[in-house]
Structure formats: C-alpha cells, structure tokens
PQR file with spaces between the fields and no chain letter, atoms N, CA, C, O and H, PARSE charges and radii, in Angstrom:
ATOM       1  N    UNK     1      78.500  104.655  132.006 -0.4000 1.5000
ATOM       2  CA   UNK     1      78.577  103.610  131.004 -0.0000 2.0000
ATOM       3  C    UNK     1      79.090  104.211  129.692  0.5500 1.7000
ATOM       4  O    UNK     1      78.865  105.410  129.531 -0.5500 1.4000
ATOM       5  N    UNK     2      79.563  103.736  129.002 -0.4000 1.5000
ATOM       6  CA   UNK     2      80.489  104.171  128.145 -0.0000 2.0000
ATOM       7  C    UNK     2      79.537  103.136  126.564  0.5500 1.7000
ATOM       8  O    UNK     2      79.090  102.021  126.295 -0.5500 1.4000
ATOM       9  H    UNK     2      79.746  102.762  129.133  0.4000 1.0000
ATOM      10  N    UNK     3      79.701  104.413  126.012 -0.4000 1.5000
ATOM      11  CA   UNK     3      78.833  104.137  124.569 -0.0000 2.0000
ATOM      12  C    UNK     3      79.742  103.729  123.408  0.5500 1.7000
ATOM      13  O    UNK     3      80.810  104.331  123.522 -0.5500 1.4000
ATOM      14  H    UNK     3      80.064  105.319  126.230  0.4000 1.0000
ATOM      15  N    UNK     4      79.726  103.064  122.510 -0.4000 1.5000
ATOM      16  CA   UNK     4      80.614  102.919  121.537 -0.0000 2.0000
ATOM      17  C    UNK     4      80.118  104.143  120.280  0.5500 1.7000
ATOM      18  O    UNK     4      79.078  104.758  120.512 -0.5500 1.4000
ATOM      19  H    UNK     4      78.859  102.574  122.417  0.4000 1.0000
ATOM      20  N    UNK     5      80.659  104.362  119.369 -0.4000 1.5000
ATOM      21  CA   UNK     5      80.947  105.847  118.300 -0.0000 2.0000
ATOM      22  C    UNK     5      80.680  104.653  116.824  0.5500 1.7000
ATOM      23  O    UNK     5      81.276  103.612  116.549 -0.5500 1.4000
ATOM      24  H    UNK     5      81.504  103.862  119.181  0.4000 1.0000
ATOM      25  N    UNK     6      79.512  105.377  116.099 -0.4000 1.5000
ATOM      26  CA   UNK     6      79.348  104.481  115.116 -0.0000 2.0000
ATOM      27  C    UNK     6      79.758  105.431  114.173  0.5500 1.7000
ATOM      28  O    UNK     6      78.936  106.342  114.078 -0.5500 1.4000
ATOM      29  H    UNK     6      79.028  106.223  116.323  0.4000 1.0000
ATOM      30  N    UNK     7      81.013  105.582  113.232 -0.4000 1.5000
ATOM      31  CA   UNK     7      81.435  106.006  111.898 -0.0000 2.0000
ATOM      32  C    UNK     7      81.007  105.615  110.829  0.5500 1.7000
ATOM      33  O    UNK     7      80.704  104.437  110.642 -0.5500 1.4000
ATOM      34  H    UNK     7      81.680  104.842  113.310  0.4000 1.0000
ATOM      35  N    UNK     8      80.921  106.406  110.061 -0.4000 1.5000
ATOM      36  CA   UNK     8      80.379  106.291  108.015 -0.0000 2.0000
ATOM      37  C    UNK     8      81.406  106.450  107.324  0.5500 1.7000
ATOM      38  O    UNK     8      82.029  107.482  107.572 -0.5500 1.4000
ATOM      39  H    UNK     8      81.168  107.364  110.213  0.4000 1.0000
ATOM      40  N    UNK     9      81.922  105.611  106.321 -0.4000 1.5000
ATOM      41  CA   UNK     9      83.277  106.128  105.592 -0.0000 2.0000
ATOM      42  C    UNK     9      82.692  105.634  104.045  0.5500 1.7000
ATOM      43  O    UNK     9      81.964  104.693  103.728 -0.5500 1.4000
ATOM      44  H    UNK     9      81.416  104.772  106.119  0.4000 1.0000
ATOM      45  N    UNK    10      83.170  106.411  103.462 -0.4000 1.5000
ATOM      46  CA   UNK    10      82.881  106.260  102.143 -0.0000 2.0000
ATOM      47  C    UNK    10      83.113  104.765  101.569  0.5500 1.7000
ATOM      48  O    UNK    10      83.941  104.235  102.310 -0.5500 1.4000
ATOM      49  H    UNK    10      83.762  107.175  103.719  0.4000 1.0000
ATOM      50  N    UNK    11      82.701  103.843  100.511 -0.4000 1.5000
ATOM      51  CA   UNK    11      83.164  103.004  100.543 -0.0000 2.0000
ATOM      52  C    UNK    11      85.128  102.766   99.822  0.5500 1.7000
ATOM      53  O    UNK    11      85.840  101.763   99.878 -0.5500 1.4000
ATOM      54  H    UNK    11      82.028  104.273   99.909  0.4000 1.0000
ATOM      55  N    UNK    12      85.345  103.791   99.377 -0.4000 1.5000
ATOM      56  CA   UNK    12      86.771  104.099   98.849 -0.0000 2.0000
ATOM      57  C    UNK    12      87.687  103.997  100.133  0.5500 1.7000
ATOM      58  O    UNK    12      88.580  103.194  100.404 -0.5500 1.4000
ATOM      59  H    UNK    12      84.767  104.605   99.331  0.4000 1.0000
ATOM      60  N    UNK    13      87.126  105.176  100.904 -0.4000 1.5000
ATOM      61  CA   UNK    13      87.916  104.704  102.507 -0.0000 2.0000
ATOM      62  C    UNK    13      87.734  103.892  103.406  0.5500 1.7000
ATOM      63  O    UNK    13      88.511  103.635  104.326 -0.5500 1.4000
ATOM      64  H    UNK    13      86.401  105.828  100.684  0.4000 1.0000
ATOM      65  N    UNK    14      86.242  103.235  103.110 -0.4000 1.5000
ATOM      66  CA   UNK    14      86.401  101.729  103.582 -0.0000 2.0000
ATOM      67  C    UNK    14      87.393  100.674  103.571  0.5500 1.7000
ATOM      68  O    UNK    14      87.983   99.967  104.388 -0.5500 1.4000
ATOM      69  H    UNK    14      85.611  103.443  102.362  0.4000 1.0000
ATOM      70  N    UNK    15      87.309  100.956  101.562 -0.4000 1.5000
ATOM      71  CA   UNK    15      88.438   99.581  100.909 -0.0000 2.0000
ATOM      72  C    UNK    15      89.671   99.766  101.602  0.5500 1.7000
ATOM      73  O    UNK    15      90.282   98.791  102.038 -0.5500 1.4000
ATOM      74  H    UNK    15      86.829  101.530  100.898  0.4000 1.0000
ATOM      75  N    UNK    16      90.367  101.708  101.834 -0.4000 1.5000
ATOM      76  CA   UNK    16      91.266  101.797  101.911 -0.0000 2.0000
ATOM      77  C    UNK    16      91.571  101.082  103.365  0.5500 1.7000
ATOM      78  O    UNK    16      92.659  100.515  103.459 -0.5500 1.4000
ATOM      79  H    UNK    16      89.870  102.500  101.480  0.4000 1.0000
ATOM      80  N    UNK    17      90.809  101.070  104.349 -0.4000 1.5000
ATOM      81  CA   UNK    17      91.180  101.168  105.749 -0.0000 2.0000
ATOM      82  C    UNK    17      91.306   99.507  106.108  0.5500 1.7000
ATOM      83  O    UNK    17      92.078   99.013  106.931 -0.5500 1.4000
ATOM      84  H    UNK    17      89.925  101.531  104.272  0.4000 1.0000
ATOM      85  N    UNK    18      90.106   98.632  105.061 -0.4000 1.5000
ATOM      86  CA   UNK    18      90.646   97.080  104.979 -0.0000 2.0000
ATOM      87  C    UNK    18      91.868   96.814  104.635  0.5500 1.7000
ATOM      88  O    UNK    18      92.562   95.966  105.196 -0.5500 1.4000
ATOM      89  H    UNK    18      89.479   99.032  104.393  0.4000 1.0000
ATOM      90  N    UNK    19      92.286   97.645  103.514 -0.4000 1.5000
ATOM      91  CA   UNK    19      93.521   97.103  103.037 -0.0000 2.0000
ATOM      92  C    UNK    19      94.857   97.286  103.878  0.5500 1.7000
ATOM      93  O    UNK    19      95.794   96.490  103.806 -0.5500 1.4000
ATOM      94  H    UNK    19      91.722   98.333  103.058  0.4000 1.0000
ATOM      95  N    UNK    20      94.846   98.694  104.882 -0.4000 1.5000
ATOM      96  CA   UNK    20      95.423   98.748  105.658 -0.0000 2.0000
ATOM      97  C    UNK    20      95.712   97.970  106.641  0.5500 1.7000
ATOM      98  O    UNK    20      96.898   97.946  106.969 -0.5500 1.4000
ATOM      99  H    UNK    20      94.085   99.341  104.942  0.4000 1.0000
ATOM     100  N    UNK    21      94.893   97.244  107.283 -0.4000 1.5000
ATOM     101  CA   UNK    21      94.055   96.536  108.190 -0.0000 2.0000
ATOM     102  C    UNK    21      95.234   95.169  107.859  0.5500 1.7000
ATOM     103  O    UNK    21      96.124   94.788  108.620 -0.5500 1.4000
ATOM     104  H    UNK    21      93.929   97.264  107.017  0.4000 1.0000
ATOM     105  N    UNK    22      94.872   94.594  106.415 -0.4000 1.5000
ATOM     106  CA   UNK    22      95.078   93.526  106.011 -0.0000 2.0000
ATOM     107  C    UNK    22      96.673   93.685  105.709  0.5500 1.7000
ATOM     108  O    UNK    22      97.248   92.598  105.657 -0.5500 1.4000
ATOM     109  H    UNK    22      94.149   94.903  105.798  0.4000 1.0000
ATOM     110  N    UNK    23      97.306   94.562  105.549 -0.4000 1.5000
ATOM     111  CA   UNK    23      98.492   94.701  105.750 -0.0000 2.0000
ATOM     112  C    UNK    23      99.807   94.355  106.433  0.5500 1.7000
ATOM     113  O    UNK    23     100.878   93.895  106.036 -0.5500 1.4000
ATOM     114  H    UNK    23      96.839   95.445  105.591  0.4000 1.0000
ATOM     115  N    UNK    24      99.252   94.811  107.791 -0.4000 1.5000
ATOM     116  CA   UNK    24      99.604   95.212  108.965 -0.0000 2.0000
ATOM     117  C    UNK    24      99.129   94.097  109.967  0.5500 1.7000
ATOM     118  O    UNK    24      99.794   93.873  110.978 -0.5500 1.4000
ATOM     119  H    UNK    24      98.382   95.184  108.113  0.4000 1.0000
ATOM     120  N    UNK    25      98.017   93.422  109.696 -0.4000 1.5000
ATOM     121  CA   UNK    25      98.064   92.233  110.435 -0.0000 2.0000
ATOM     122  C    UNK    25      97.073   92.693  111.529  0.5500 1.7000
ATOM     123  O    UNK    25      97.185   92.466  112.733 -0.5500 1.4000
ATOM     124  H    UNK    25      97.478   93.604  108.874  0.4000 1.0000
ATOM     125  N    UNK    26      96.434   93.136  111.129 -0.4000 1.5000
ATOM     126  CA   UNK    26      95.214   94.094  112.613 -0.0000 2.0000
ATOM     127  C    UNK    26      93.821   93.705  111.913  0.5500 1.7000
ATOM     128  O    UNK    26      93.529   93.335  110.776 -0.5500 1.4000
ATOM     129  H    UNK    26      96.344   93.321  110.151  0.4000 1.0000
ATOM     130  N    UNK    27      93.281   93.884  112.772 -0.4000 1.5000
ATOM     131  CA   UNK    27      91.407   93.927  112.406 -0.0000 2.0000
ATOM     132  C    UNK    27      90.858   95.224  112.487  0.5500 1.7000
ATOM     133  O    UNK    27      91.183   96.084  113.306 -0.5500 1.4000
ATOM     134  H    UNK    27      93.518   94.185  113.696  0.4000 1.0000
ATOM     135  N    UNK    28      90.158   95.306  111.751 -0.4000 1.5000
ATOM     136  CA   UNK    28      90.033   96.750  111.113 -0.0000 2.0000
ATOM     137  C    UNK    28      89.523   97.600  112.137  0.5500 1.7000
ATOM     138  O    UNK    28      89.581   98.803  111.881 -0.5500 1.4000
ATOM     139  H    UNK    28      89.894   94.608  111.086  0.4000 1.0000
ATOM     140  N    UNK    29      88.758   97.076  113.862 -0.4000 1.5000
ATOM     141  CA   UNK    29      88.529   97.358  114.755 -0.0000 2.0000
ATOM     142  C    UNK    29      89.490   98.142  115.225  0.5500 1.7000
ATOM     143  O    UNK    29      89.273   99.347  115.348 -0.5500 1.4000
ATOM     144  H    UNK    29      88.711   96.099  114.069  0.4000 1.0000
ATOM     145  N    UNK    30      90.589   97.640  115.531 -0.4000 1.5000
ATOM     146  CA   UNK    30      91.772   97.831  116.291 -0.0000 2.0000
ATOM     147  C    UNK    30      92.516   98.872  115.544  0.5500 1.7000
ATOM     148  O    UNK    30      92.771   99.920  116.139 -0.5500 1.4000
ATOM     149  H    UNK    30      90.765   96.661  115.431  0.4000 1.0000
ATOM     150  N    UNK    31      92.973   98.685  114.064 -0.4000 1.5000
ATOM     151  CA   UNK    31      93.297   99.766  113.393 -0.0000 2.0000
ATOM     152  C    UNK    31      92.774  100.970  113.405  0.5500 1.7000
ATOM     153  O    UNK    31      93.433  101.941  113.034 -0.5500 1.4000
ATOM     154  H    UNK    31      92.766   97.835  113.581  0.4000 1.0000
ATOM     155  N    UNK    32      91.600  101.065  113.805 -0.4000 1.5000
ATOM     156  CA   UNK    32      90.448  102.543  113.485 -0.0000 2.0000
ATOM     157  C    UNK    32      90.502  102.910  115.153  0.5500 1.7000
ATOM     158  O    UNK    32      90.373  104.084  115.498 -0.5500 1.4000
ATOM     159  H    UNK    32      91.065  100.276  114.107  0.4000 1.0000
ATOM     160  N    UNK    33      90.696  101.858  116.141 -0.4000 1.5000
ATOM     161  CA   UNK    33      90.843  102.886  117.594 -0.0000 2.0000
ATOM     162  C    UNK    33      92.301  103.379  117.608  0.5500 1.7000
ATOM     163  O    UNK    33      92.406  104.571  117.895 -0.5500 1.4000
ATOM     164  H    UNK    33      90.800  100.904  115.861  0.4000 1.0000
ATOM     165  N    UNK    34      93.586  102.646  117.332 -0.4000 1.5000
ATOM     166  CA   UNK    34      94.921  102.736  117.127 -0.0000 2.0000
ATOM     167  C    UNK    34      94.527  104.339  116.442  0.5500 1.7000
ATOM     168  O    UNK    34      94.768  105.281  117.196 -0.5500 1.4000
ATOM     169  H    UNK    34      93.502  101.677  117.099  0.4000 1.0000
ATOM     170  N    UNK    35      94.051  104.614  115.325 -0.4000 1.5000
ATOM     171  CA   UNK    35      94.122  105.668  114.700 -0.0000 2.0000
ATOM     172  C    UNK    35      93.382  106.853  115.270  0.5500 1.7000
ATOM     173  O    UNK    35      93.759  107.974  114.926 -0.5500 1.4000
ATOM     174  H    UNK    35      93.855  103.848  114.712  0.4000 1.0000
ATOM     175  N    UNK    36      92.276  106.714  116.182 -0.4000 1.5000
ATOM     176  CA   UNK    36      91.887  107.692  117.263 -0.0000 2.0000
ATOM     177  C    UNK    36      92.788  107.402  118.348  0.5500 1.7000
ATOM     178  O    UNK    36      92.867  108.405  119.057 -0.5500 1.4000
ATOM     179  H    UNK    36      91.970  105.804  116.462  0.4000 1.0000
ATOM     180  N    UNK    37      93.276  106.757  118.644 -0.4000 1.5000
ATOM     181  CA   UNK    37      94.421  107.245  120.044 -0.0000 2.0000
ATOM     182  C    UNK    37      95.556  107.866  119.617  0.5500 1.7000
ATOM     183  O    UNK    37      96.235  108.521  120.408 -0.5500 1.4000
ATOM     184  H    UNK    37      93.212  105.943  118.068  0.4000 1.0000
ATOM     185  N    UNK    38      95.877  107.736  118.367 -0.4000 1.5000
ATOM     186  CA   UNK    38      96.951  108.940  117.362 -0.0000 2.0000
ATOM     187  C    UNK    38      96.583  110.214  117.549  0.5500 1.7000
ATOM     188  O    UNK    38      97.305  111.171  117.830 -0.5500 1.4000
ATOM     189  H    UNK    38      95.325  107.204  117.725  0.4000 1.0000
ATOM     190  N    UNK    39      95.297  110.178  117.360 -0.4000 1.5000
ATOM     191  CA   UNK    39      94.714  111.802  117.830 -0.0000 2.0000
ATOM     192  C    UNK    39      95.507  112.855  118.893  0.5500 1.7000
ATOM     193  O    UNK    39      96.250  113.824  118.735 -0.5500 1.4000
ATOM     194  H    UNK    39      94.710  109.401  117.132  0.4000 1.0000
ATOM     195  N    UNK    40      94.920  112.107  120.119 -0.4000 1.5000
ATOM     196  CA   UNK    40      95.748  112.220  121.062 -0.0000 2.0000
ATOM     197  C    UNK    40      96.579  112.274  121.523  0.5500 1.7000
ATOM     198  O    UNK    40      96.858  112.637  122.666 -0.5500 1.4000
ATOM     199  H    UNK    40      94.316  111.321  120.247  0.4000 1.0000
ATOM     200  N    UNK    41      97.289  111.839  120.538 -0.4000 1.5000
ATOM     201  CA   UNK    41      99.227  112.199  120.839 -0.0000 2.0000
ATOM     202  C    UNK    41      99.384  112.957  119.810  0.5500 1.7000
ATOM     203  O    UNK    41     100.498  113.476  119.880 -0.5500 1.4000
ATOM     204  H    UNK    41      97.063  111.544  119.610  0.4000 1.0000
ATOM     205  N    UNK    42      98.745  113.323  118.765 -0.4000 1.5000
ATOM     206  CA   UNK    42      99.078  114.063  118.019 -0.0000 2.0000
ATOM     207  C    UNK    42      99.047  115.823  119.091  0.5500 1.7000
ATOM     208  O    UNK    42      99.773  116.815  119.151 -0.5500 1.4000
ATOM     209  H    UNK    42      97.840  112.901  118.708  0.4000 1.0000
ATOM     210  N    UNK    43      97.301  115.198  119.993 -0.4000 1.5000
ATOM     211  CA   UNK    43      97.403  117.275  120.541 -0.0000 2.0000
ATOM     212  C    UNK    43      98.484  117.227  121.514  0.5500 1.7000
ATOM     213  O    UNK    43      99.229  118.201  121.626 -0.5500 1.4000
ATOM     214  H    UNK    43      96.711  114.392  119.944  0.4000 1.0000
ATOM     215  N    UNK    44      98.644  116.160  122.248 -0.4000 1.5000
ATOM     216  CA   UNK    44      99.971  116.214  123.371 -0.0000 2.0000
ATOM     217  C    UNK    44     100.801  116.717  122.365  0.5500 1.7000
ATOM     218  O    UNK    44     100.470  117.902  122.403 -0.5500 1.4000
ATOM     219  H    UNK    44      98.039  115.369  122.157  0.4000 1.0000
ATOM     220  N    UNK    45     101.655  116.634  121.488 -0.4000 1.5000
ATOM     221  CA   UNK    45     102.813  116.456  120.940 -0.0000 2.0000
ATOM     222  C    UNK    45     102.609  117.930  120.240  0.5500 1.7000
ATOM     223  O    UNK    45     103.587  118.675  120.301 -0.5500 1.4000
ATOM     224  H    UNK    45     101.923  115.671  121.457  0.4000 1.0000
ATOM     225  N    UNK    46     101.563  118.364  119.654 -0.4000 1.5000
ATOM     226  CA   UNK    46     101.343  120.011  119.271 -0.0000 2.0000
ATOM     227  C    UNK    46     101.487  121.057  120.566  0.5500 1.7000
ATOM     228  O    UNK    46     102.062  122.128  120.763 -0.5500 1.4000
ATOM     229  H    UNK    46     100.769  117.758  119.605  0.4000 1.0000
ATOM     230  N    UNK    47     100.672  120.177  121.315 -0.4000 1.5000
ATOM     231  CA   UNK    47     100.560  121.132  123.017 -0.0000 2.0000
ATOM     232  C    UNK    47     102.007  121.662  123.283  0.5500 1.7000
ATOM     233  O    UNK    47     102.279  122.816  123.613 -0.5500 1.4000
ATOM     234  H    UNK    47     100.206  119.307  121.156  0.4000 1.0000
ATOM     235  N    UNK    48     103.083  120.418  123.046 -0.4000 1.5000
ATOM     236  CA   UNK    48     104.631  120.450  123.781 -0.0000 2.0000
ATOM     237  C    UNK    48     105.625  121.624  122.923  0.5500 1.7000
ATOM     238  O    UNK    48     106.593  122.283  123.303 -0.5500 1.4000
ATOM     239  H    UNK    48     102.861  119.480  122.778  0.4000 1.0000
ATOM     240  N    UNK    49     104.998  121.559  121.769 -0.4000 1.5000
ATOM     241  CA   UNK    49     105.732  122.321  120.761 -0.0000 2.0000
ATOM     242  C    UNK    49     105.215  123.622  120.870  0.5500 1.7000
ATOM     243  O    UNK    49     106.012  124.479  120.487 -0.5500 1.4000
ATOM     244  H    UNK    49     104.211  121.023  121.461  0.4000 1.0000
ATOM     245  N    UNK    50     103.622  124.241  121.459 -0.4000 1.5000
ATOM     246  CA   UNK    50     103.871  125.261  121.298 -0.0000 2.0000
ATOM     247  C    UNK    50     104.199  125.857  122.784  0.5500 1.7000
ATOM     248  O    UNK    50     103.995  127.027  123.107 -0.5500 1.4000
ATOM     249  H    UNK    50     102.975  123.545  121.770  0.4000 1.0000
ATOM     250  N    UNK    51     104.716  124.892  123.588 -0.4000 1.5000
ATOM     251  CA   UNK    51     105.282  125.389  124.757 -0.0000 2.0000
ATOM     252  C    UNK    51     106.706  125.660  124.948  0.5500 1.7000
ATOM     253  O    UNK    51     107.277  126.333  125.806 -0.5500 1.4000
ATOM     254  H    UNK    51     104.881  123.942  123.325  0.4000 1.0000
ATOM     255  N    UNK    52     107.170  124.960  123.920 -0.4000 1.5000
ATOM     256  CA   UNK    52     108.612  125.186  123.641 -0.0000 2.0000
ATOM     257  C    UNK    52     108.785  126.436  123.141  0.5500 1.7000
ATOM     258  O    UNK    52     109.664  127.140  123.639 -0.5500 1.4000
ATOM     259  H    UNK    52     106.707  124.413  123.223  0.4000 1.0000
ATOM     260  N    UNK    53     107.939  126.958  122.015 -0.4000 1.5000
ATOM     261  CA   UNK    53     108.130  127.861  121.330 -0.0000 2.0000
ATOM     262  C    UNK    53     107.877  128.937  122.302  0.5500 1.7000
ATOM     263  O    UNK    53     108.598  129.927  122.180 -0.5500 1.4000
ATOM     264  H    UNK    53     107.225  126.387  121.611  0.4000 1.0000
ATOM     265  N    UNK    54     106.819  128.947  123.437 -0.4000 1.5000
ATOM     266  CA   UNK    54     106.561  130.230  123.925 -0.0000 2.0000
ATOM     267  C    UNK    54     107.908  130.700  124.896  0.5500 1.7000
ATOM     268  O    UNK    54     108.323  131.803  125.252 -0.5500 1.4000
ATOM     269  H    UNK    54     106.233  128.142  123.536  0.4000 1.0000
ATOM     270  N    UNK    55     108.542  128.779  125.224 -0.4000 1.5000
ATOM     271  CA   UNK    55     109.748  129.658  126.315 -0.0000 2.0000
ATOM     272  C    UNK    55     110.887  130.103  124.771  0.5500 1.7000
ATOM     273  O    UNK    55     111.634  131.069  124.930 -0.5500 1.4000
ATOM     274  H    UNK    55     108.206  127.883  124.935  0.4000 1.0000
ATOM     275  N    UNK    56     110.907  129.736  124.093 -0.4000 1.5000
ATOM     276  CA   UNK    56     112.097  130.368  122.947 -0.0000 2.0000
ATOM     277  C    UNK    56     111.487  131.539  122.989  0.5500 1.7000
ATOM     278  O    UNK    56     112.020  132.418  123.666 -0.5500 1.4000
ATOM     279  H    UNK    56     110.301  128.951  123.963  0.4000 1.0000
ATOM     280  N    UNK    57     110.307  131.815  122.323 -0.4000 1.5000
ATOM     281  CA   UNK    57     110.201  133.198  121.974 -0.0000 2.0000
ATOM     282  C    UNK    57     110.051  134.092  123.443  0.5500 1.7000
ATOM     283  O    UNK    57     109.570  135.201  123.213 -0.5500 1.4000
ATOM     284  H    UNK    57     109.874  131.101  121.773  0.4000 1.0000
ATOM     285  N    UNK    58     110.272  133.921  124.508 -0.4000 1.5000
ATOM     286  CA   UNK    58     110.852  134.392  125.923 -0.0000 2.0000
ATOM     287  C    UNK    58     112.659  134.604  125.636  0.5500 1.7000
ATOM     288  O    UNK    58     113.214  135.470  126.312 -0.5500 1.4000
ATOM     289  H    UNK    58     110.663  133.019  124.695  0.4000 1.0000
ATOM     290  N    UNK    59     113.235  134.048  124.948 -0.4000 1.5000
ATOM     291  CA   UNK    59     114.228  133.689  124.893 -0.0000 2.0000
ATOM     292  C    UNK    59     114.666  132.892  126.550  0.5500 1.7000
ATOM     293  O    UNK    59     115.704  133.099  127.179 -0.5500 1.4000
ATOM     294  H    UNK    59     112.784  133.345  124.399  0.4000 1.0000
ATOM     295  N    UNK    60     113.829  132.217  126.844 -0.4000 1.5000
ATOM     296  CA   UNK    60     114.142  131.067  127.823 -0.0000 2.0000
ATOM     297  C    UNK    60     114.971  129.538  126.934  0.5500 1.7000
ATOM     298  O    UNK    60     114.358  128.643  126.352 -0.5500 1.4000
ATOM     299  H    UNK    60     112.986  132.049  126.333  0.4000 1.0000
ATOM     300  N    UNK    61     116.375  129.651  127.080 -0.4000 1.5000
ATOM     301  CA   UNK    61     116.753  128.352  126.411 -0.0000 2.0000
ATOM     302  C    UNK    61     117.513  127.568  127.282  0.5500 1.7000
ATOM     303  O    UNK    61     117.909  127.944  128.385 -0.5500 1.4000
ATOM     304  H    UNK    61     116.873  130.378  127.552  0.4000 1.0000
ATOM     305  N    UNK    62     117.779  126.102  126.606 -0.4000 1.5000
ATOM     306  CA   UNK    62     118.783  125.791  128.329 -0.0000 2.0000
ATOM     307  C    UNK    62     119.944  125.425  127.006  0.5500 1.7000
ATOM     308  O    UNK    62     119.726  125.266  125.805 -0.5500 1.4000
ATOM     309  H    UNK    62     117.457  125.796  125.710  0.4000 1.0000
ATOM     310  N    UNK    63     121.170  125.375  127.751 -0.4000 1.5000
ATOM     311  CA   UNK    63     122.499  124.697  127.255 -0.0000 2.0000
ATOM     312  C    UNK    63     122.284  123.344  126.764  0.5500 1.7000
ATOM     313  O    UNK    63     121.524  122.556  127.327 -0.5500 1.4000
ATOM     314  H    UNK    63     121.347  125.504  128.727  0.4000 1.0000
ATOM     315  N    UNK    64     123.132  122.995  125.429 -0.4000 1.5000
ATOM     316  CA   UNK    64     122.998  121.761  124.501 -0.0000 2.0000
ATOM     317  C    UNK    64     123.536  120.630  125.731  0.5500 1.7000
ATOM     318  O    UNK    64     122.953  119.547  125.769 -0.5500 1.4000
ATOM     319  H    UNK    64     123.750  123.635  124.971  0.4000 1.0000
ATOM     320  N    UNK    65     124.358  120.833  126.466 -0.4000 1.5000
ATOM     321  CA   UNK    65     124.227  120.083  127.876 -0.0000 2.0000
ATOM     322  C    UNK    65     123.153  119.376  128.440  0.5500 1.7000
ATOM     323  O    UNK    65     122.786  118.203  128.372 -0.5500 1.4000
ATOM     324  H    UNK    65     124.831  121.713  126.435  0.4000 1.0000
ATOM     325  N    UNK    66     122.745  120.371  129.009 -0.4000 1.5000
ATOM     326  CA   UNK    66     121.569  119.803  129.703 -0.0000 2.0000
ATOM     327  C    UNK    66     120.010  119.639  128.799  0.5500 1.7000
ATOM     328  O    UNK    66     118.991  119.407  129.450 -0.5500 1.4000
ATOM     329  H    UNK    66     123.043  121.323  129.064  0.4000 1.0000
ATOM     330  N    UNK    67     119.954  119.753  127.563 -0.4000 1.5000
ATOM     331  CA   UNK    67     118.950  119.657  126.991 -0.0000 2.0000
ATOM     332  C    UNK    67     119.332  117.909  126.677  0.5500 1.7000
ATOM     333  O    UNK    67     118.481  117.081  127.002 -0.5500 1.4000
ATOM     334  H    UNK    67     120.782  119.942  127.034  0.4000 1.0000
ATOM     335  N    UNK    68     120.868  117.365  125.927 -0.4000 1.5000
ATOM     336  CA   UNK    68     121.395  116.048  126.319 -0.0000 2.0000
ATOM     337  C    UNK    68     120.704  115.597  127.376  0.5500 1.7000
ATOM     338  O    UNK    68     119.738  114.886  127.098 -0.5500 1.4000
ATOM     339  H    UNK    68     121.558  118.038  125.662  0.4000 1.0000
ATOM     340  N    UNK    69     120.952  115.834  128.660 -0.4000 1.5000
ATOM     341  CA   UNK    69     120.727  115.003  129.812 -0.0000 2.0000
ATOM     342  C    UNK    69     119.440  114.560  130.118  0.5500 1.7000
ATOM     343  O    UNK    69     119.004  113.436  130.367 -0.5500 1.4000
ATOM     344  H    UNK    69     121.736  116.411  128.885  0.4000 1.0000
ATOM     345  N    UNK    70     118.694  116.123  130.025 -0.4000 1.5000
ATOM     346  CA   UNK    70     117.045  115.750  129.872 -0.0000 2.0000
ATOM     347  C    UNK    70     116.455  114.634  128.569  0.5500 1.7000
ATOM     348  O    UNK    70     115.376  114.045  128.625 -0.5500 1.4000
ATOM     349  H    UNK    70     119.048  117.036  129.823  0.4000 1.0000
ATOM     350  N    UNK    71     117.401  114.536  127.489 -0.4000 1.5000
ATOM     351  CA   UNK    71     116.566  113.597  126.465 -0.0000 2.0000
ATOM     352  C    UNK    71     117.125  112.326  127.149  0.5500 1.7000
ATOM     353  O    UNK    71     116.245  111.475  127.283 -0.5500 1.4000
ATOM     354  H    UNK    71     118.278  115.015  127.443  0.4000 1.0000
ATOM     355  N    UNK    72     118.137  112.018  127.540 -0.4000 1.5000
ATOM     356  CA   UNK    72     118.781  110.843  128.705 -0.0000 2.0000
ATOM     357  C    UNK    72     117.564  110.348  129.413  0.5500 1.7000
ATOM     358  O    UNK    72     116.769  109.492  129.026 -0.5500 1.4000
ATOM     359  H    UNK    72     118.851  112.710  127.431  0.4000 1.0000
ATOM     360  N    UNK    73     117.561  111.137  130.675 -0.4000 1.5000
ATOM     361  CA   UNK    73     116.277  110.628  131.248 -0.0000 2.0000
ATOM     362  C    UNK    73     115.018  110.661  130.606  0.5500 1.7000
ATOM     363  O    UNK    73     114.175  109.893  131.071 -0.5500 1.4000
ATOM     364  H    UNK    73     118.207  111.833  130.989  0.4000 1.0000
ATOM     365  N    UNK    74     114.765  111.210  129.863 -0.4000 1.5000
ATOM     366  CA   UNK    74     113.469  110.683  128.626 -0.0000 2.0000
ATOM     367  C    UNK    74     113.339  109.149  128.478  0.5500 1.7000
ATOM     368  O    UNK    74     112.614  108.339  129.055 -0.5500 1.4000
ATOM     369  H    UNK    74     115.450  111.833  129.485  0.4000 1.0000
ATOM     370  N    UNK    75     114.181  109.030  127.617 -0.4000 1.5000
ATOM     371  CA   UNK    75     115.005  107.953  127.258 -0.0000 2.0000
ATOM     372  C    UNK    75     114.843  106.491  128.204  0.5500 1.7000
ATOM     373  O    UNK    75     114.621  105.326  127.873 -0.5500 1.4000
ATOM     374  H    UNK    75     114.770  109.688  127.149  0.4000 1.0000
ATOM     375  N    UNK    76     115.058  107.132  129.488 -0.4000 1.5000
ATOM     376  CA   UNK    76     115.602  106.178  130.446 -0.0000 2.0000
ATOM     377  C    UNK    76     114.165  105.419  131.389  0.5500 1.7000
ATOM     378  O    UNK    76     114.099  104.370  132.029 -0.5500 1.4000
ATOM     379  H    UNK    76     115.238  108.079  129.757  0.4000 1.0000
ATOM     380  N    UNK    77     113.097  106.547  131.092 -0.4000 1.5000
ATOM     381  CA   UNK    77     111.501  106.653  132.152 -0.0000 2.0000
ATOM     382  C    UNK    77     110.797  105.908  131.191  0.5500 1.7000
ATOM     383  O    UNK    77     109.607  105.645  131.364 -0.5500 1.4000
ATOM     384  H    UNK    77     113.152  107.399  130.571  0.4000 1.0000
C-alpha cells in the first residue's frame, strides 16, 4: 500500500508554489508531484552524461554521422 509524503514549506514558498500553480493552470497538487517526477529525470539525465563522459574520457567516440542517425531514431521512438 502506498502512503502519501506530507511536506512543510515555508509560508514564502508556499505563496511562491500557489502562484506558480495559478499561473500555469495546475492545482498546486499536481504542480508539486510534476516537480518530484523532475527529480527523476533530472538523475536519468545526470546518469547519461556521466556515461558519456566516461566513454569520451576512454576516448570511445562515434562519427558526427552516426551520432545524426542515433538522434534520428531518438527522435523517431
């Protein structure tokens, strides 16, 4: 069973996170999970970069070719 996460925010980052909220056209619910599932792509997206870096600093690189083709099918999935 799955528990819900009760947060404390100052009331400054309260106002701020309504006003966001009220912005954008969201309920302040939805805005504050939207902003924990950012999390999560934030470590995917750190994870990818320092895997890139470990094949560079291998000097593992591929041709501006096929690095094209691979953002293609990115693109395409």
């Amino acid at each position: 069973m799955l528990k819900g996460m009760e947060v404390h925010f100052t009331p400054d980052q309260e106002a701020q996170i309504v006003q966001a909220a009220r912005a954008t056209g969201k309920i302040v619910e939805d805005l504050v999970r939207a902003a924990a599932l950012q999390f999560a792509e934030d470590a995917r997206f750190r994870a990818a970069v320092l895997e890139a870096k470990a094949f560079a600093d291998r000097g593992e690189f591929i041709e501006e070719e096929e690095m094209d083709a691979r953002f293609e099918e990115m693109l395409r999935s």
